[in-house]
Backbone as JSON, one array per atom type, in Angstrom:
{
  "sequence": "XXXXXXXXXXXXXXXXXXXXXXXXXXXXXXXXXXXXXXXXXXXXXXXXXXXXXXXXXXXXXXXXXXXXXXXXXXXXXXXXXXXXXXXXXXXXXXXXXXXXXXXXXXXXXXXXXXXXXXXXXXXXXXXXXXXXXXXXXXXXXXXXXXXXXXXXXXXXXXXXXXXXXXXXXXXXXXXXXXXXXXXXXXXXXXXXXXXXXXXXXXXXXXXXXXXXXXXXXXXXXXXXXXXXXXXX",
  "N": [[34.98, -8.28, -43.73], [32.33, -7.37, -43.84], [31.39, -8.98, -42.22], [32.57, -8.36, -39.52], [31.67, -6.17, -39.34], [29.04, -6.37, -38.76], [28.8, -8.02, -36.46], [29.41, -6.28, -34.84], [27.5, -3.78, -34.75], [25.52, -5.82, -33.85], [25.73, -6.44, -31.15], [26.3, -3.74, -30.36], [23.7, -3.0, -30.49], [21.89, -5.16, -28.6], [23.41, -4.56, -26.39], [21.82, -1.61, -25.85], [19.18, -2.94, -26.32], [19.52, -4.5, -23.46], [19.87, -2.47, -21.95], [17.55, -0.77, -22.11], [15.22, -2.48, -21.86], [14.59, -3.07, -19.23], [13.64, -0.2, -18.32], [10.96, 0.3, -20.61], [9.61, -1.02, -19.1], [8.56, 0.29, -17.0], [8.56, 3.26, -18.08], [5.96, 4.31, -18.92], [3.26, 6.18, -18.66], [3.44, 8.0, -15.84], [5.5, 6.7, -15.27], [4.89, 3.99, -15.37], [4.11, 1.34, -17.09], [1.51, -0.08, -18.32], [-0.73, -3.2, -19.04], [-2.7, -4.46, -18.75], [-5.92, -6.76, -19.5], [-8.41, -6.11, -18.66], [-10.71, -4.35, -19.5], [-12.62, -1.6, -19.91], [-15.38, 0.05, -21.22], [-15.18, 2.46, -22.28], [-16.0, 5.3, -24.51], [-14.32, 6.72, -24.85], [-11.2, 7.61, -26.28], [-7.43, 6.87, -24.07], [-4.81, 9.1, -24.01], [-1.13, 8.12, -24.16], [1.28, 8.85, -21.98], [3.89, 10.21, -21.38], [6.29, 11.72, -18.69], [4.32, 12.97, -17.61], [3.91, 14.92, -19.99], [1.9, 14.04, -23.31], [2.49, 11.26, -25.45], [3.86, 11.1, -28.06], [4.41, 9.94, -31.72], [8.04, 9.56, -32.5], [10.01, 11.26, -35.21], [10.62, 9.84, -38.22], [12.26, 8.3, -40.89], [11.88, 5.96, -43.52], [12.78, 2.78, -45.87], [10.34, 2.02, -47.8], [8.93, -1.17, -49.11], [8.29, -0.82, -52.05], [10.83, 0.79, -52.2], [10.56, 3.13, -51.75], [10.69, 6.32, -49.77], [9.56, 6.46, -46.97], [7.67, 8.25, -44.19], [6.7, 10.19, -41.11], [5.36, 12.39, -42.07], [3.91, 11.37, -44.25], [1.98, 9.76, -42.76], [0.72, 11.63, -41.2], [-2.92, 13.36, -40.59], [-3.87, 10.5, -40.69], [-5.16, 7.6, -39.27], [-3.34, 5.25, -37.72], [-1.8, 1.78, -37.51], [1.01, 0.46, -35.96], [3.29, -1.75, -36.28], [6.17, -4.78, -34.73], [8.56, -6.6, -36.57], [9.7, -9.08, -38.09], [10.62, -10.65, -41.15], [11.45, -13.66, -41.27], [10.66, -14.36, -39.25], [9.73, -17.35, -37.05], [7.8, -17.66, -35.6], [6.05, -15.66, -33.52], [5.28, -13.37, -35.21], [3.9, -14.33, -37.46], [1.27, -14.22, -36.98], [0.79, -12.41, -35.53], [0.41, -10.81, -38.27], [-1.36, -12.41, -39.42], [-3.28, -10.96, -38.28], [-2.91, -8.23, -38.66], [-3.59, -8.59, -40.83], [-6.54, -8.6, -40.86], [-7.15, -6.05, -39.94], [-6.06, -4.58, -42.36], [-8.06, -5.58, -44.23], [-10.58, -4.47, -43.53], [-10.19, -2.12, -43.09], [-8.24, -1.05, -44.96], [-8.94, 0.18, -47.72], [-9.6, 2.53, -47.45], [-8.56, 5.96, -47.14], [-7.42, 7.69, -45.07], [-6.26, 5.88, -43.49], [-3.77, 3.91, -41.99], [-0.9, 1.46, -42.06], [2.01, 0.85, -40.36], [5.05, -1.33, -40.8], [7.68, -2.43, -39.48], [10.67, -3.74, -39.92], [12.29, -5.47, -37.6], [14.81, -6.76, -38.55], [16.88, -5.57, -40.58], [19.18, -6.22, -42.2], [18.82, -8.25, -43.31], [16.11, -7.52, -44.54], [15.72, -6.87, -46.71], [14.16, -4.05, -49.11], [13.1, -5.14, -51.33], [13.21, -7.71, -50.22], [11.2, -7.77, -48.32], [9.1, -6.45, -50.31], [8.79, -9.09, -51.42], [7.53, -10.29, -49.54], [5.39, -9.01, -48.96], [3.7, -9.85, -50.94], [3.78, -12.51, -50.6], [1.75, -12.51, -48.69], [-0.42, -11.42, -49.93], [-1.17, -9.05, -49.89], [-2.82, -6.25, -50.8], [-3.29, -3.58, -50.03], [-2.52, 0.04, -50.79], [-1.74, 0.96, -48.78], [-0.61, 0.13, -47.09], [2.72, 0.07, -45.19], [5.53, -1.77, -45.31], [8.52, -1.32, -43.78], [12.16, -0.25, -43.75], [15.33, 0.13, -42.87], [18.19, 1.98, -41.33], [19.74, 0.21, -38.78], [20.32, 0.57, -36.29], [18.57, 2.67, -35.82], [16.1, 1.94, -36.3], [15.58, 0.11, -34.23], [16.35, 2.35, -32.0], [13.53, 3.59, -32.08], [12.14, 1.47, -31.84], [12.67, 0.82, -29.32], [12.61, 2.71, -27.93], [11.61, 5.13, -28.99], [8.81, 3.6, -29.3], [8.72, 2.38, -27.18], [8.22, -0.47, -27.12], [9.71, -3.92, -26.89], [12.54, -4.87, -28.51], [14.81, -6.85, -30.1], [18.5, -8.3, -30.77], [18.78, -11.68, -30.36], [21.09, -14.3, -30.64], [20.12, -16.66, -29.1], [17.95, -17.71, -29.49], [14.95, -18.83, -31.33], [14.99, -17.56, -34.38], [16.63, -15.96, -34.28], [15.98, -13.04, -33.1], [14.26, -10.79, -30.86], [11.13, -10.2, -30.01], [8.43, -8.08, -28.91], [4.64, -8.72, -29.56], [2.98, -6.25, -29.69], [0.49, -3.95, -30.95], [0.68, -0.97, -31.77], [-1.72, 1.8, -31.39], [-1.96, 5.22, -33.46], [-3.23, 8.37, -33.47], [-4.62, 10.78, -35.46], [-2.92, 13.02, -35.58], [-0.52, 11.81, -34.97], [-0.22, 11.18, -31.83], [0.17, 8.42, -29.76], [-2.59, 6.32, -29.08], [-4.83, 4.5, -26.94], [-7.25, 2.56, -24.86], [-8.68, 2.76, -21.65], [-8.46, 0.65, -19.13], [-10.2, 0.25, -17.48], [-9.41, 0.33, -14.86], [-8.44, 2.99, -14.6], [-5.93, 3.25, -16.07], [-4.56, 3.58, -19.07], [-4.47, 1.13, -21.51], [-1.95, 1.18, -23.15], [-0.81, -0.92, -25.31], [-2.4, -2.98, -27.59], [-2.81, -6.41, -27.95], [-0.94, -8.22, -30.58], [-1.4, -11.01, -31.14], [-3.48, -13.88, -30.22], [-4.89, -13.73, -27.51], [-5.16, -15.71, -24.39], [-6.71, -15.43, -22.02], [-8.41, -13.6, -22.23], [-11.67, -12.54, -22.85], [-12.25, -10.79, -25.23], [-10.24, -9.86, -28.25], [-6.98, -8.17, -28.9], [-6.91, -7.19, -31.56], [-9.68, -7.36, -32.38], [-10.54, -5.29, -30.21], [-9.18, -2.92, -31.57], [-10.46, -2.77, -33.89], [-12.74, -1.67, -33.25], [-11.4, 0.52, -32.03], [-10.15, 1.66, -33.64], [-11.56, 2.61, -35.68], [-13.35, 4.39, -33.41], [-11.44, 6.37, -33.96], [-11.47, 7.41, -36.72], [-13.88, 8.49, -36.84], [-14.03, 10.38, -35.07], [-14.3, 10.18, -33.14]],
  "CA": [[34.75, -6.98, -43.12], [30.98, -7.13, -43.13], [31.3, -9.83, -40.21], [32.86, -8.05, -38.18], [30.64, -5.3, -38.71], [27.27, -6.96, -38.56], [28.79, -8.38, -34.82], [29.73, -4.92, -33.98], [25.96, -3.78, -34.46], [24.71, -6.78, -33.2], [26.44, -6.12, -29.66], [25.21, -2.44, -30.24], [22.01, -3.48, -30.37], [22.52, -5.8, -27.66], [23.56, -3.5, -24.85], [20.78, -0.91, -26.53], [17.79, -3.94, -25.33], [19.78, -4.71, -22.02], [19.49, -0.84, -21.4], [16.16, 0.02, -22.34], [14.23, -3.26, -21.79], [14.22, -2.58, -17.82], [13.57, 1.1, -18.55], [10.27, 0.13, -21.46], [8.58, -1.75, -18.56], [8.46, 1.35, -16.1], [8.43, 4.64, -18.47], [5.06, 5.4, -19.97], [2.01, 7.28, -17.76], [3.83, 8.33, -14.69], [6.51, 5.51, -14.71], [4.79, 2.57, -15.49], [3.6, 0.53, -17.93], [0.18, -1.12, -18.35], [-0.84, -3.87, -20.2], [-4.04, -5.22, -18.31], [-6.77, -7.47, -20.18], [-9.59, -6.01, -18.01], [-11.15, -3.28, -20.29], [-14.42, -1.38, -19.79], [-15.87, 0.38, -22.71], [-15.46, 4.1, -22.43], [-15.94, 5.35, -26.0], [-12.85, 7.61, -25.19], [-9.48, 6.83, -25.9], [-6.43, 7.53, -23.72], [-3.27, 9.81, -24.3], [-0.27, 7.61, -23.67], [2.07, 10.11, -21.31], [5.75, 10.29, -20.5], [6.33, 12.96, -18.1], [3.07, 13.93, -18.02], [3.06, 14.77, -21.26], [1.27, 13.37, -24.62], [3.39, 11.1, -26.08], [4.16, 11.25, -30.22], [5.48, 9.25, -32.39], [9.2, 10.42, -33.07], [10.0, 11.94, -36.51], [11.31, 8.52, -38.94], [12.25, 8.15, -42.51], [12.74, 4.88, -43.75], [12.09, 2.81, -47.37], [9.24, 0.68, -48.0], [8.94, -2.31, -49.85], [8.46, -0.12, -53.21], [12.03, 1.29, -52.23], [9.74, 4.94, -51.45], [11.3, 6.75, -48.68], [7.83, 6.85, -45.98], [8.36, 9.09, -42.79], [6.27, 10.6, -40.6], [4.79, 13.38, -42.81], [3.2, 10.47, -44.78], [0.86, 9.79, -41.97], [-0.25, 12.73, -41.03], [-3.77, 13.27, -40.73], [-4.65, 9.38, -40.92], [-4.61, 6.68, -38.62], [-2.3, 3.79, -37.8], [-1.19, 1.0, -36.53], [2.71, -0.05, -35.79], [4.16, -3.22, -35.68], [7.62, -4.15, -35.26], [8.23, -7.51, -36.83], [10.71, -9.54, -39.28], [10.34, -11.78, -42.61], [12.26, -14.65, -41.46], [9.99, -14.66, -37.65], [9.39, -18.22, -37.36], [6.68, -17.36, -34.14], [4.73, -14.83, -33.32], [5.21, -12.26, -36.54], [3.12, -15.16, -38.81], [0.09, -14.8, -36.09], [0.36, -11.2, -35.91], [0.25, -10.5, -39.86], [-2.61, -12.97, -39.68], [-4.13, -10.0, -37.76], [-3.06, -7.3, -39.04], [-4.51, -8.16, -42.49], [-8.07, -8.56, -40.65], [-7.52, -4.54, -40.18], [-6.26, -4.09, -43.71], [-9.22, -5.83, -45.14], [-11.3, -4.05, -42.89], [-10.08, 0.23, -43.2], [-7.25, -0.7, -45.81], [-9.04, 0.85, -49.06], [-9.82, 3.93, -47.06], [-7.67, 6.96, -47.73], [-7.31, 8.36, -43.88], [-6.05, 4.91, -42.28], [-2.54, 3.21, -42.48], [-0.17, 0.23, -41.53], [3.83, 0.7, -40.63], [5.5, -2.64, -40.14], [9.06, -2.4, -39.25], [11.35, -4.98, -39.49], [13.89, -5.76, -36.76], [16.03, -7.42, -39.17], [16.76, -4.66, -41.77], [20.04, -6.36, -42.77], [18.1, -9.27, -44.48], [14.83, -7.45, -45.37], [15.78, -5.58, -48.15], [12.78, -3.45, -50.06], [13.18, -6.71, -52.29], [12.59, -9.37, -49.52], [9.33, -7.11, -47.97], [7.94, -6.81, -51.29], [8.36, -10.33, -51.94], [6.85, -10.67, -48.32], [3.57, -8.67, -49.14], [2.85, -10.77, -51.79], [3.39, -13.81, -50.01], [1.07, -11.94, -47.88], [-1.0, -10.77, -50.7], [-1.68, -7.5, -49.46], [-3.33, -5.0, -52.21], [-3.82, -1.95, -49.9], [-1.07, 0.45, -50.7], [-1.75, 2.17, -47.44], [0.57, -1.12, -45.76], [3.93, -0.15, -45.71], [6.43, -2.36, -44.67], [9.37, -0.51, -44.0], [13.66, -1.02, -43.53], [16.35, 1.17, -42.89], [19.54, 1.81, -40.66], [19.12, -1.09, -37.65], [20.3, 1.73, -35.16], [17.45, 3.88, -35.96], [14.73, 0.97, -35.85], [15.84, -0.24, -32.86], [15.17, 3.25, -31.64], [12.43, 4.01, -32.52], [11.21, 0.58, -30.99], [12.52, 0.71, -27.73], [13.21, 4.54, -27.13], [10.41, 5.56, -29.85], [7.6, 3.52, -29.0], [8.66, 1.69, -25.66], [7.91, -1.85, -27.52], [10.88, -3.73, -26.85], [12.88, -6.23, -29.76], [16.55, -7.02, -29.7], [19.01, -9.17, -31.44], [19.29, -12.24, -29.08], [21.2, -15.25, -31.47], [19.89, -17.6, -28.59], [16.64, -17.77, -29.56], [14.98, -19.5, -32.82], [15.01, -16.64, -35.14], [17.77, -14.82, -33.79], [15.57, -11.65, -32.83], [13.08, -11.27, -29.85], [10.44, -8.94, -29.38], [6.88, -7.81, -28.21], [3.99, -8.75, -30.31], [2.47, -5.55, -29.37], [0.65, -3.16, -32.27], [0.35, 0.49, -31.47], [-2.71, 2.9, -32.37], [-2.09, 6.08, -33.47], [-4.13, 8.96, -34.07], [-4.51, 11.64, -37.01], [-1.84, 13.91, -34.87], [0.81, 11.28, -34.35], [-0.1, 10.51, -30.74], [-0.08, 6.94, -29.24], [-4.04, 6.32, -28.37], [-5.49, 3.27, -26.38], [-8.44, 2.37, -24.37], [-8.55, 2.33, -20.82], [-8.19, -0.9, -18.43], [-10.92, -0.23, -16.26], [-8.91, 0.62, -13.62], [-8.13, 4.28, -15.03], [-4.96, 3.32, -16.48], [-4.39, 3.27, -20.92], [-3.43, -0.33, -21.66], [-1.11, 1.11, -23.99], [-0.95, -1.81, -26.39], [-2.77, -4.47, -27.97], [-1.73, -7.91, -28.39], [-1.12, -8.66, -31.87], [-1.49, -12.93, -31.02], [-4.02, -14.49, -28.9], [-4.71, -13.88, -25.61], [-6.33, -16.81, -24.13], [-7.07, -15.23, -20.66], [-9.25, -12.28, -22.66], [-12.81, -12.47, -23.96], [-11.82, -10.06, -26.31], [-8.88, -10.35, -28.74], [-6.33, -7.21, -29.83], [-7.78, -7.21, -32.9], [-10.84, -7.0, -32.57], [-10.16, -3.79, -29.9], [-8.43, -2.53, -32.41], [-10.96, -2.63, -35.06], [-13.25, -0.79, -32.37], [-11.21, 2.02, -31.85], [-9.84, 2.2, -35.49], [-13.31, 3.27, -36.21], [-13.53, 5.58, -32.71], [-10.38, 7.65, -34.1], [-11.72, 7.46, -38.01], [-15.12, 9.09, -36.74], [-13.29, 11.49, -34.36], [-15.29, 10.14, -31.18]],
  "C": [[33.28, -6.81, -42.71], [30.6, -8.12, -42.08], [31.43, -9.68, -39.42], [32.12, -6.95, -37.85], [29.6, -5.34, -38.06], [27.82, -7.16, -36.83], [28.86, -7.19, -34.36], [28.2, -3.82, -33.75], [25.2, -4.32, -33.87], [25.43, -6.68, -31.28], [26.26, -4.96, -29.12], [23.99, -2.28, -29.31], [21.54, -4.51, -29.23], [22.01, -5.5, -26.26], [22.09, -2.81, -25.03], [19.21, -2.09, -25.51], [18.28, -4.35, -23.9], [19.4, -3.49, -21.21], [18.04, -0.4, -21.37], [15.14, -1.32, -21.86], [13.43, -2.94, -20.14], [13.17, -1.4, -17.65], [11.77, 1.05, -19.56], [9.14, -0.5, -20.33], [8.16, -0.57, -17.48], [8.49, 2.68, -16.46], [7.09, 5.2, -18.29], [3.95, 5.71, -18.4], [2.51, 6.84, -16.33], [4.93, 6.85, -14.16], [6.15, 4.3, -14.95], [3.93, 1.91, -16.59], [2.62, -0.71, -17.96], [-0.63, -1.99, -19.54], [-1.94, -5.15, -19.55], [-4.76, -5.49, -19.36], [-7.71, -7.33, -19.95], [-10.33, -4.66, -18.37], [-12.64, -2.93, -20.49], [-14.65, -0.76, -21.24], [-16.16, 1.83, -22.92], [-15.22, 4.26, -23.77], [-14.32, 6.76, -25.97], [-11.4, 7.45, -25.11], [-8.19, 7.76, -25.18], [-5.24, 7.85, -24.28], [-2.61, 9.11, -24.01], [0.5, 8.92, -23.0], [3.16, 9.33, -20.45], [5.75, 11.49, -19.6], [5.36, 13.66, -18.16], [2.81, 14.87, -19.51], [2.47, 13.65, -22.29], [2.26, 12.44, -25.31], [3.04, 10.97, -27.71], [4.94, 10.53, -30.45], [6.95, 9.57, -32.63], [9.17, 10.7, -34.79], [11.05, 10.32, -37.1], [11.14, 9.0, -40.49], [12.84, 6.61, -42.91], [12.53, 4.38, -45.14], [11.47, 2.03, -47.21], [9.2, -0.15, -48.91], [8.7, -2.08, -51.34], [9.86, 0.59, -53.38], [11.35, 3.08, -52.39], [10.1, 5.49, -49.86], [9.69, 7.17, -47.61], [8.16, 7.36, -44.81], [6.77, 9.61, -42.33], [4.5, 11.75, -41.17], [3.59, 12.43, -44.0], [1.69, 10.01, -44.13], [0.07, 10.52, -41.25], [-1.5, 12.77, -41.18], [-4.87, 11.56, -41.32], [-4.4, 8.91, -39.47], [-4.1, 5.84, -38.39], [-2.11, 2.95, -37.23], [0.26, 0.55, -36.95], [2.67, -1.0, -35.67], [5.87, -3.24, -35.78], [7.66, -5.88, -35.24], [9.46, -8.28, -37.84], [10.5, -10.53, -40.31], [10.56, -12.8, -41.83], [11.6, -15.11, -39.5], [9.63, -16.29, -37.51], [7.75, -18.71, -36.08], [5.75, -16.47, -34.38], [4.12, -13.66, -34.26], [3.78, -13.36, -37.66], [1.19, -14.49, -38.08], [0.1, -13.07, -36.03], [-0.23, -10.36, -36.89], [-1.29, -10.92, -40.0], [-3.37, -11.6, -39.15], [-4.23, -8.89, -38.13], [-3.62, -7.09, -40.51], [-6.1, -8.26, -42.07], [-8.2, -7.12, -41.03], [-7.25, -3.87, -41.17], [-7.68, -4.37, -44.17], [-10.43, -4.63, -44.65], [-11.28, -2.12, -43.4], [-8.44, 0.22, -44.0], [-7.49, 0.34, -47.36], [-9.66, 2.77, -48.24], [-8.31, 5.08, -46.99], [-6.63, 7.58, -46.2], [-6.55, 6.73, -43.05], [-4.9, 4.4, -43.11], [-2.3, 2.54, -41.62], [1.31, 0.44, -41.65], [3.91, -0.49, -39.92], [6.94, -2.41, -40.25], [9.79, -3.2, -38.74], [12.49, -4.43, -39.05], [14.93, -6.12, -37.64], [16.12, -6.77, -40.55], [17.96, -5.61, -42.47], [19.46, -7.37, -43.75], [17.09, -8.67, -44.68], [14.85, -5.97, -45.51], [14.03, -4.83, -48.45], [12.43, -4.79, -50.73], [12.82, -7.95, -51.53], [11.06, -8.49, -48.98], [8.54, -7.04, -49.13], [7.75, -7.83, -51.71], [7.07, -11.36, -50.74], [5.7, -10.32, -48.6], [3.3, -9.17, -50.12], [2.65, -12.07, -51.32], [1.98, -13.22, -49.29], [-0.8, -11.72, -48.71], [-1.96, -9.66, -50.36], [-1.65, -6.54, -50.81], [-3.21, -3.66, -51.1], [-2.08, -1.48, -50.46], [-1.03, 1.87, -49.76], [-0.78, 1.09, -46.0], [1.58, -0.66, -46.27], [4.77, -0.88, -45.15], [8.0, -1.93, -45.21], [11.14, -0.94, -43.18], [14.64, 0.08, -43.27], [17.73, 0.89, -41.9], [19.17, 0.93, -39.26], [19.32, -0.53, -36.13], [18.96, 2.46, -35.02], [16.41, 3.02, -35.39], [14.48, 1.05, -34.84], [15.33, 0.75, -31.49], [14.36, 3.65, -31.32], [11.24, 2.96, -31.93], [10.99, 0.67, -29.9], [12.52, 1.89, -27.05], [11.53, 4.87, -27.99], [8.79, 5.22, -29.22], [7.52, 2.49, -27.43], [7.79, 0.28, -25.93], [9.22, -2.35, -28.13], [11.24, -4.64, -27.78], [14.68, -5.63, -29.41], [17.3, -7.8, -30.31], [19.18, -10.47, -30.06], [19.78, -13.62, -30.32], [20.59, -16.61, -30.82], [18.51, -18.19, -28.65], [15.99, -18.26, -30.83], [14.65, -17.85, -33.57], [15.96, -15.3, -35.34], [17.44, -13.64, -33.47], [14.58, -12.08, -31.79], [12.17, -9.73, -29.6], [8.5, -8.95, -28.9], [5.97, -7.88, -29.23], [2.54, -7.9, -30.02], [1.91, -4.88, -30.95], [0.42, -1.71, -31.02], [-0.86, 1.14, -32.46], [-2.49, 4.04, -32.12], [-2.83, 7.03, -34.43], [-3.35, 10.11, -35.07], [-3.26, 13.01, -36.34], [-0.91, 13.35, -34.58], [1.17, 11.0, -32.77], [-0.58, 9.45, -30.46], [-1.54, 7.17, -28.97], [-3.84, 4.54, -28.0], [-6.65, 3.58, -25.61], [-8.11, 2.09, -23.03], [-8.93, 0.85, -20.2], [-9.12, -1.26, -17.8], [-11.0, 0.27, -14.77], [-8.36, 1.97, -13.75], [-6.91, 4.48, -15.33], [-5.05, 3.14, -17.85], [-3.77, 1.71, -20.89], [-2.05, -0.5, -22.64], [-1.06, 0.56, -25.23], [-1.65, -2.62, -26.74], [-1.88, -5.36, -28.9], [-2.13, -8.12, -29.55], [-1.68, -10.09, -32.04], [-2.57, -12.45, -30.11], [-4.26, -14.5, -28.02], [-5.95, -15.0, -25.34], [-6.9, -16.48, -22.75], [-8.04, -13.78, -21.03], [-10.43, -12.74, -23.4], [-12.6, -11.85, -25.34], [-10.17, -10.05, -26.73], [-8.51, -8.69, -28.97], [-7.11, -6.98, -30.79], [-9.27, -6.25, -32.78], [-11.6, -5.87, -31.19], [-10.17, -2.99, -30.96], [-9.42, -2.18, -33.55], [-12.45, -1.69, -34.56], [-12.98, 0.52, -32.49], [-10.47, 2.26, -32.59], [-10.74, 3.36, -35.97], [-13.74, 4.43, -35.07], [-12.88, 7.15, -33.92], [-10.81, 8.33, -35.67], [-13.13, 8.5, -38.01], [-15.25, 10.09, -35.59], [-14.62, 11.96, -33.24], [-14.29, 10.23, -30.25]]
}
């Protein structure tokens, strides 16, 4: 019975990234989606905007790797970064983590700054496999949560929520596929980034590597961590 369920989700979920993936590349500030490498250095960060408005995080509850129900209301008045990511990634999740513990080490013992990681693959990563993950990891802050819940909702929340797209695809080594994007958001729950240059938000930074960028994600990221923390 749970075989035929899991396929019946997984075909869900499926359609769900056939639908929205098109739709994720052409929503955000006035229809389209920017993800240029050519970034000047205005100390002010941009609003992401759907419909001309602000966009926000949506409202989530899910459990974290302590089995502690973490939602929305949790992050309030800090800052964050998103990932969306899975235990069992055999690619680009290892190379992301690598990164995202630079910005733990960095503004993890601080009180005002956090980390949601949300795995695509809730059905295998229990509370019990993520906490066995942040130790592989050996992550001390307990401002990282890595968080699990219903695989409808995630999914969501990835591709509808934050317009960073992931999907079940079995054709692929890991059986999941997605964007090794992080998101920064500020102490109000809206998306922030840094403009391109060209007076567009780049939206995201790359969690991996870019080899066609002087500057890495990251070390953006650890830039305007510190803008939003000192409420420039």
């Amino acid at each position: 019975m749970k075989k035929y369920s899991y396929i019946g989700i997984s075909f869900i979920v499926l359609i769900f990234g056939i639908l929205f993936f098109p739709k994720i590349m052409e929503r955000i500030d006035g229809n389209s989606v920017n993800h240029h490498t050519r970034l000047n250095n205005s100390k002010e960060l941009s609003f992401i905007k759907m419909n001309n408005e602000k966009k926000k995080v949506p409202d989530f509850v899910f459990l974290n790797q302590d089995s502690l129900f973490i939602g929305n209301e949790d992050f309030l008045g800090k800052v964050f970064v998103v990932e969306f990511f899975f235990t069992s990634c055999p690619s680009i999740c290892i190379e992301m983590n690598k990164n995202m513990k630079i910005l733990d080490k960095e503004f993890g013992e601080r009180e005002n700054f956090g980390i949601a990681s949300f795995t695509i693959d809730p059905n295998h990563d229990t509370p019990k496999v993520l906490k066995e993950y942040a130790e592989l990891l050996e992550i001390k802050s307990k401002n990282w949560h890595f968080l699990t819940g219903n695989i409808l909702d995630i999914y969501s929340l990835s591709n509808s929520g934050f317009n960073i797209f992931s999907s079940i695809n079995p054709d692929i080594a890991g059986g999941f596929e997605h964007q090794g994007f992080f998101a920064l958001i500020d102490q109000n729950g809206y998306i922030r980034s840094r403009d391109n240059g060209m007076g567009s938000p780049i939206v995201y930074y790359l969690g991996i590597e870019d080899e066609n960028s002087e500057k890495q994600g990251v070390d953006m990221l650890k830039e305007d961590i510190l803008k939003l923390l000192n409420n420039e």
